[in-house]
C-alpha positions as CSV (number, residue, x, y, z in Angstrom):
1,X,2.9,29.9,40.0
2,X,3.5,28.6,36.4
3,X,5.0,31.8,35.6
4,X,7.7,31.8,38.5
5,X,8.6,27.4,37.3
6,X,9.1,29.0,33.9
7,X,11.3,31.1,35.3
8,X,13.1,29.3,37.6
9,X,13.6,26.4,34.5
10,X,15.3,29.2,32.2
11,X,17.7,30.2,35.2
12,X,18.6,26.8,35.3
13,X,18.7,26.1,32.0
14,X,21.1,29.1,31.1
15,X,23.5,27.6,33.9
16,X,23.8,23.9,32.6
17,X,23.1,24.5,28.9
18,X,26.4,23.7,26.7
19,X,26.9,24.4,23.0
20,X,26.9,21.1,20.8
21,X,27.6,20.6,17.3
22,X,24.7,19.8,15.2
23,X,25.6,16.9,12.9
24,X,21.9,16.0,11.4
25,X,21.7,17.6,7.9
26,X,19.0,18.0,5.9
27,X,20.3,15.3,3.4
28,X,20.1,12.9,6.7
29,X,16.7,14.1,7.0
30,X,15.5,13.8,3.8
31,X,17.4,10.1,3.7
32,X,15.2,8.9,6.8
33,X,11.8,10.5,5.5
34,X,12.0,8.7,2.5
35,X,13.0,4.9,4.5
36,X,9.8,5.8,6.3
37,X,7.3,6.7,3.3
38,X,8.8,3.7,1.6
39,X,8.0,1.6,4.5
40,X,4.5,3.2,5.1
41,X,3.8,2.9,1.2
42,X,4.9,-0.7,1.1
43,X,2.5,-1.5,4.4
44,X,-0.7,-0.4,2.3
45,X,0.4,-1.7,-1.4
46,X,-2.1,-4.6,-2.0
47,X,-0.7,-8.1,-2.0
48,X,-2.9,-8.8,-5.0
49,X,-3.3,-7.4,-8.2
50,X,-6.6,-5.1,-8.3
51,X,-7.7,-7.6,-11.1
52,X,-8.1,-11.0,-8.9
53,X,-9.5,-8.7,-6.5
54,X,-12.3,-7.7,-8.6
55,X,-12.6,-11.7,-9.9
56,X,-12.7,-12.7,-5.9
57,X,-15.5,-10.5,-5.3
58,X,-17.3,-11.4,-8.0
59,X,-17.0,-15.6,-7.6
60,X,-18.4,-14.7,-3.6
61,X,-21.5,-12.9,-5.5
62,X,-22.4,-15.9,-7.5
63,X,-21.9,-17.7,-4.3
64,X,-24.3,-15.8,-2.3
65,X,-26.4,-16.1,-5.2
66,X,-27.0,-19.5,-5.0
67,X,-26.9,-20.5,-1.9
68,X,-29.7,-17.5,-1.3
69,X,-31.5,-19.2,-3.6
70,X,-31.8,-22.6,-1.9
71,X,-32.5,-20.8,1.1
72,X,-35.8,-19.9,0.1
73,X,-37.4,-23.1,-1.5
């Protein structure tokens, strides 16, 4: 059954198909690739430096510190 739709696509195919000129290069190709790894890179860049990062972390330490500390007198 799949065999025969096959088939009966190609013959129908090979009676509408008409020839078209290709006018994607590969410099268009490589010009769109590159929009969308720029785009994909600038998505994950941190907004932060990895410095205040590291400086946030460590101010929420000493606050869990402390307050873990009142928790238990």
């Amino acid at each position: 059954m799949v065999k025969k739709r096959l088939l009966d696509f190609q013959i129908r195919y090979q009676e509408v198909a008409r020839p078209f000129s290709w006018k994607f290069t590969r410099k268009d190709l490589k010009e769109k690739l590159k929009l969308v790894s720029d785009h994909i890179i600038k998505q994950h860049q941190p907004t932060t430096s990895p410095d205040s990062i590291t400086e946030e972390l460590l101010s929420r330490d000493k606050i869990q510190e402390t307050s873990s500390a009142y928790a238990y007198t």
